[in-house]
C-alpha positions as CSV (number, residue, x, y, z in Angstrom):
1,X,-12.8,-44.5,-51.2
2,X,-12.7,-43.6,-47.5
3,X,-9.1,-44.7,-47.2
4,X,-8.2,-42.5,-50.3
5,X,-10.1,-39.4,-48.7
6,X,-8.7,-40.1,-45.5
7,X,-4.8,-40.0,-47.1
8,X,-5.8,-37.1,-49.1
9,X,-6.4,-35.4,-46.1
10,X,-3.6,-36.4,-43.8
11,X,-1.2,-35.7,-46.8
12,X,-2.8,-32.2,-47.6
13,X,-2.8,-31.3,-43.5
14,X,1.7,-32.4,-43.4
15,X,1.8,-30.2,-46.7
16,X,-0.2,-27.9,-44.4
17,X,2.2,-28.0,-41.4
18,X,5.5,-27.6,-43.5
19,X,4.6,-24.5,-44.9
20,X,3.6,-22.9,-41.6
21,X,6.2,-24.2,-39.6
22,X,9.4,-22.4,-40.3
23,X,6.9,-19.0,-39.4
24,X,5.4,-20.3,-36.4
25,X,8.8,-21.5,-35.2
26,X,10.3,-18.3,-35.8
27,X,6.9,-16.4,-33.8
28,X,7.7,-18.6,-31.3
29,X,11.5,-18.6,-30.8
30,X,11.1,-14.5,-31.3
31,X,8.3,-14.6,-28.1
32,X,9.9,-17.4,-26.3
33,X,13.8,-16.9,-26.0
34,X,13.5,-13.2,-24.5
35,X,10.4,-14.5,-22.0
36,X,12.3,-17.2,-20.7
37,X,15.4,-15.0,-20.8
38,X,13.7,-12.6,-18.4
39,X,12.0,-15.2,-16.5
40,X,15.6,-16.2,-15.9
41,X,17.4,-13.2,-14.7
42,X,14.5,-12.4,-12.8
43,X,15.6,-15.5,-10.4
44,X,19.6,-14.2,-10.2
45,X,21.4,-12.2,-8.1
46,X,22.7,-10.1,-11.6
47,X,24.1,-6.8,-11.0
48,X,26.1,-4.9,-13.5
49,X,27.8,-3.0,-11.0
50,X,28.9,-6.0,-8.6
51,X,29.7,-8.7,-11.1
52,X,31.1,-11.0,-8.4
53,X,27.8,-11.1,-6.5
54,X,25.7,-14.0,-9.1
55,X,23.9,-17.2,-8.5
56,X,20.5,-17.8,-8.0
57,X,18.3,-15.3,-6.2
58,X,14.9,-17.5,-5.5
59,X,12.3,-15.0,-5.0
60,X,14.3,-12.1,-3.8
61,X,14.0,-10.0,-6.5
62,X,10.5,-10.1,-6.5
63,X,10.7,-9.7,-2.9
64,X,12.1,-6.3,-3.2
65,X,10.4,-4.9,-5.4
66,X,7.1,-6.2,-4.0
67,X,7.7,-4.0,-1.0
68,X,9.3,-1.2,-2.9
69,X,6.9,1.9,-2.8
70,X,8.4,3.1,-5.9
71,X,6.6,-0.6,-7.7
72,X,3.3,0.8,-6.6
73,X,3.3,4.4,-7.0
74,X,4.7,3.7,-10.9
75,X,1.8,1.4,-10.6
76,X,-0.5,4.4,-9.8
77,X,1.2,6.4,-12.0
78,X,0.5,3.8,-15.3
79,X,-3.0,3.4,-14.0
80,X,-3.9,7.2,-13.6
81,X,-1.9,7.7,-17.2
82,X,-3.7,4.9,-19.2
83,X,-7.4,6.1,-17.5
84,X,-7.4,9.9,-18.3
85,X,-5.9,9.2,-22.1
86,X,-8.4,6.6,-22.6
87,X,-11.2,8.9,-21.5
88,X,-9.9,12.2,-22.9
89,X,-9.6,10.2,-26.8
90,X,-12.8,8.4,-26.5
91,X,-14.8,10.7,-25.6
92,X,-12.7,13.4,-27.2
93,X,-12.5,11.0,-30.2
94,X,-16.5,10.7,-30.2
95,X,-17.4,13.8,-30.4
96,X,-14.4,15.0,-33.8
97,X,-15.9,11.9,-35.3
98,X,-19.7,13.2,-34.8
99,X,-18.4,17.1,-36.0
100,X,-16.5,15.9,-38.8
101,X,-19.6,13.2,-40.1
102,X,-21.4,16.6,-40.6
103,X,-21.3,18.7,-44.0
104,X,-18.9,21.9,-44.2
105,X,-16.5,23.4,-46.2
106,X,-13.0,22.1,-45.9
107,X,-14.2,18.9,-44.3
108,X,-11.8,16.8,-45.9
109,X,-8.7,19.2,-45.2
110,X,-10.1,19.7,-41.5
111,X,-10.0,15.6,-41.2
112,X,-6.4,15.2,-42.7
113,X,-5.0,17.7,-40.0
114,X,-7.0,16.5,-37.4
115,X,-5.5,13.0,-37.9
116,X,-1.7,14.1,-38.5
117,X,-0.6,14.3,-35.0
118,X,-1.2,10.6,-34.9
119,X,1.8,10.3,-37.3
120,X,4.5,12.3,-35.4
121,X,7.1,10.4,-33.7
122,X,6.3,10.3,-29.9
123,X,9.9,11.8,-29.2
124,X,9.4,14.6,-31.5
125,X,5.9,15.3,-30.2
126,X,7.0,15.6,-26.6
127,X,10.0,17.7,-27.7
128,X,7.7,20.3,-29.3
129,X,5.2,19.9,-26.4
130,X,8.3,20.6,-24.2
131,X,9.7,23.7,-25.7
132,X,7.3,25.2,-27.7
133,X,3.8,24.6,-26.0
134,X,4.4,24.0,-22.3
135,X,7.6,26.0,-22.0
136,X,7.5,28.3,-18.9
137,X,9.1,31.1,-20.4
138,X,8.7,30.7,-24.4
139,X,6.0,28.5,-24.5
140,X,2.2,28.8,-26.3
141,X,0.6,28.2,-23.5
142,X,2.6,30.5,-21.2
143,X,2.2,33.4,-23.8
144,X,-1.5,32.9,-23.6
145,X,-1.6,32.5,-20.1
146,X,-0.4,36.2,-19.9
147,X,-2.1,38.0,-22.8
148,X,-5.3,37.3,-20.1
149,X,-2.8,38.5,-17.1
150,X,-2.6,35.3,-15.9
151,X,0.9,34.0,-14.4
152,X,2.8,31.3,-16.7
153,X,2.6,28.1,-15.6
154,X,5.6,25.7,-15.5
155,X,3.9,23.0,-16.5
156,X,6.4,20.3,-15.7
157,X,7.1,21.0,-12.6
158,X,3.3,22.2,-11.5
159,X,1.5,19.5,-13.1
160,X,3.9,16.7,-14.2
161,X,1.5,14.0,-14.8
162,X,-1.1,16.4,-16.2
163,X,1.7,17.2,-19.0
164,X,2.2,14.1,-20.0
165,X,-1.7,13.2,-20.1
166,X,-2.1,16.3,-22.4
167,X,1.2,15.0,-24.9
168,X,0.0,11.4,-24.7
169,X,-3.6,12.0,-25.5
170,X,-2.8,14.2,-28.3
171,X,-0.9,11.7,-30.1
172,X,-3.5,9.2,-29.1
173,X,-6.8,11.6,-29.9
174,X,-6.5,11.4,-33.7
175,X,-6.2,7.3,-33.5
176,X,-9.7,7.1,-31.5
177,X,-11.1,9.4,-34.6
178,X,-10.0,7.8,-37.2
179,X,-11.7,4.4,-35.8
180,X,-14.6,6.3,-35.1
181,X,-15.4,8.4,-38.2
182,X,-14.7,4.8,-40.3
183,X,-17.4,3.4,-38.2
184,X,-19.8,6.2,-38.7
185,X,-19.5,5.8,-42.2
186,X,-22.1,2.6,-41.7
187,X,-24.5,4.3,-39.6
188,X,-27.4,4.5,-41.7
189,X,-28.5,7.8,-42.9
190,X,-32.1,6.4,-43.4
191,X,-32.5,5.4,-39.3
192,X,-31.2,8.8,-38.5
193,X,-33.6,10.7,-40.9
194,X,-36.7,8.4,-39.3
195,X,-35.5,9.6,-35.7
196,X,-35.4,13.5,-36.7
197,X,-39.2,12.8,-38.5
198,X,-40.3,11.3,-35.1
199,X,-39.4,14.6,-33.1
200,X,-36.0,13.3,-31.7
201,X,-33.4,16.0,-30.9
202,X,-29.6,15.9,-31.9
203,X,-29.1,14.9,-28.4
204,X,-31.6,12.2,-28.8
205,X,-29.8,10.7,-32.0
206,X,-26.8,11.5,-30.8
207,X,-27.1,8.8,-27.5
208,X,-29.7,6.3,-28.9
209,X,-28.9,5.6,-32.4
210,X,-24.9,7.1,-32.8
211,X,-23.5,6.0,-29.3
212,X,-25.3,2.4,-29.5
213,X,-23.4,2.0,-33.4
214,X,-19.9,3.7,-32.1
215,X,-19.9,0.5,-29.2
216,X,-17.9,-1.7,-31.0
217,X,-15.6,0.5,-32.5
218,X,-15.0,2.4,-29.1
219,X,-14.6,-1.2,-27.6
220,X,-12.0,-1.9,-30.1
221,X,-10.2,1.8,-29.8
222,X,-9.9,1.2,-25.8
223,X,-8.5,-2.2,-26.3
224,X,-5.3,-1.3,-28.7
225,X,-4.6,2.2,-26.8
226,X,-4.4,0.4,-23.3
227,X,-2.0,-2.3,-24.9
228,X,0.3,0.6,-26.0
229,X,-0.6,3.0,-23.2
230,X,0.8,0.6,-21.0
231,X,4.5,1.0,-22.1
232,X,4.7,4.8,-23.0
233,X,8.3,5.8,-22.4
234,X,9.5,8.4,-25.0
235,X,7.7,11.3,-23.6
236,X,8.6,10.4,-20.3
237,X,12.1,10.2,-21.0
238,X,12.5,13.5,-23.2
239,X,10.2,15.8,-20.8
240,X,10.4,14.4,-17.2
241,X,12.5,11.8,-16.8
242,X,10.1,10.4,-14.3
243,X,10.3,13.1,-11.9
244,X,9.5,15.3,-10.1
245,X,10.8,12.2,-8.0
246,X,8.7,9.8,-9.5
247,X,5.4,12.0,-10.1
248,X,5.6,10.6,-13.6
249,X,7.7,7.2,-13.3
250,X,5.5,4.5,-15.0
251,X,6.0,0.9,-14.9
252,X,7.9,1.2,-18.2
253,X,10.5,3.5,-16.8
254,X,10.7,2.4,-13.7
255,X,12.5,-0.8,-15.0
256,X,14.5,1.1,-17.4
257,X,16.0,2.9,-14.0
258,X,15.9,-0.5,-12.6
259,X,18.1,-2.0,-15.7
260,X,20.3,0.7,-17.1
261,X,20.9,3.3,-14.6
262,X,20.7,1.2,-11.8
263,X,22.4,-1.9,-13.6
264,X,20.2,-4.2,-11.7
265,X,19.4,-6.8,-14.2
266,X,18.0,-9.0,-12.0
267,X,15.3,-6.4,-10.0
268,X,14.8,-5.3,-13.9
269,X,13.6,-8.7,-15.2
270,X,11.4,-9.4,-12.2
271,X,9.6,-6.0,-12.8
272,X,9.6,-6.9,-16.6
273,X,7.4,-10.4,-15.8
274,X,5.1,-8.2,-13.0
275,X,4.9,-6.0,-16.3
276,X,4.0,-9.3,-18.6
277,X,1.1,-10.3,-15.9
278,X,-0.3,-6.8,-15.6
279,X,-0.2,-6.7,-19.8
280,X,-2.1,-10.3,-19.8
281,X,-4.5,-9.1,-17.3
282,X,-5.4,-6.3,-19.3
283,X,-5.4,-8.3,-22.3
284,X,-7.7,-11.0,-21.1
285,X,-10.5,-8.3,-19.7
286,X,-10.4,-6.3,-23.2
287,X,-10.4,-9.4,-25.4
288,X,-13.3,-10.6,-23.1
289,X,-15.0,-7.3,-23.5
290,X,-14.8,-7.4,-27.5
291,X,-16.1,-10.5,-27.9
292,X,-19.1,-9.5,-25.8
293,X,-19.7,-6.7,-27.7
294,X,-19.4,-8.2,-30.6
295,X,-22.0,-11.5,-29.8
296,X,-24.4,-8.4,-28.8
């Protein structure tokens, strides 16, 4: 009997294993091939522009670029982006998902356009931020500025990484609600109605009973945005093109310069795996946080 339950299970765990290999082969080979591809140029001397300088660089790749400033101010750069969208839609994200929990006419058309900017194409959204918001001349915000007699600002060239802050965080803002107002759909109506019975404020309510149910769900809203945030190009590309010099150069387009205006394939790669370890980093703090939060 032991032997025929033993069988059945070895048989039933191959059957198992053949229908999930040709999918976890093809996971693999799709993560795999480019990884060790980059790992490998990132070792060669590769430039598109000298193709009779090859063979194998070592470490000197990663050599210069270490002791590149423009690695660690597109370091900065990622760093200061990632932080100031993560707190503007959090917070920002916190607070829609509080308003729009409450009763009031046109709630449910109020929601659907406060979530649509999530669904524009980042190109497109930084093309209308460009020219029709932050425009020096024709802009929104430049025709407010002087209906109060203020000067126009050119936004761009002023306050490059504070531009692309604002366009990144508004595509992002609407994601952070979403998650939010589907996790105050739980909160329990009852809990809030015995706090306003014992004398506590919306204030009260708001940090004791909301914030402490939002945890998770702001826990798991941080943890997707960084892993995008990290490699936001588009709007970088269509309003700055990492300039002013590199005010706005990320990590992400500093090795698109690196790889396809500079041709350096080589420099490219190695600041493609520096990108790979500051991704897992990331990745192992957030997953670490979640779980946390979600034992608690």
């Amino acid at each position: 009997m032991n032997k025929t339950r033993a069988s059945g299970r070895t048989v039933g765990g191959f059957r198992t294993l053949s229908l999930q290999a040709p999918a976890v082969t093809l996971l693999l080979l799709w993560m795999l091939v480019p990884l060790g591809m980059t790992l490998w140029f990132s070792l060669q001397r590769y430039n598109l522009l000298m193709p009779g300088m090859t063979g194998f660089a070592g470490l000197e790749n990663y050599e210069y670029l270490l002791t590149d400033p423009a690695l660690w101010k597109s370091m900065g750069n990622t760093l200061l982006l990632v932080g100031w969208v993560l707190v503007i839609t959090v917070v920002g994200g916190t607070l829609l998902a509080v308003l729009f929990q409450q009763e009031f006419p046109g709630r449910g058309v109020a929601r659907v356009l406060a979530i649509s900017p999530f669904f524009v194409m980042p190109t497109v959204s930084a093309l209308v931020w460009k020219n029709m918001m932050m425009h020096p001349s024709n802009g929104v915000l430049a025709w407010l500025a002087e209906s109060i007699g203020l000067p126009a600002l050119d936004w761009f060239s002023s306050l490059p990484l504070t531009s692309i802050v604002i366009i990144v965080a508004w595509q992002w803002l609407p994601f952070a609600l979403l998650i939010l107002l589907t996790a105050m759909q739980s909160l329990d109506d009852d809990q809030v109605e015995a706090a306003r019975m014992d004398g506590a404020g919306p204030v009260a309510i708001f940090f004791f009973i909301t914030l402490p149910h939002l945890k998770r769900a702001i826990s798991v809203v941080i943890m997707i945005e960084m892993i995008f945030l990290l490699t936001v190009f588009a709007e970088i590309f269509v309003t700055t093109s990492g300039g002013p010099g590199l005010a706005t150069t990320n990590l992400a387009y500093l090795i698109y310069i690196r790889a396809l205006l500079d041709f350096d394939v080589g420099t490219a790669s190695a600041g493609g795996v520096i990108a790979i370890i500051l991704a897992n980093i990331v990745a192992i703090f957030l997953v670490r946080m979640v779980a946390k939060n979600l034992e608690s």
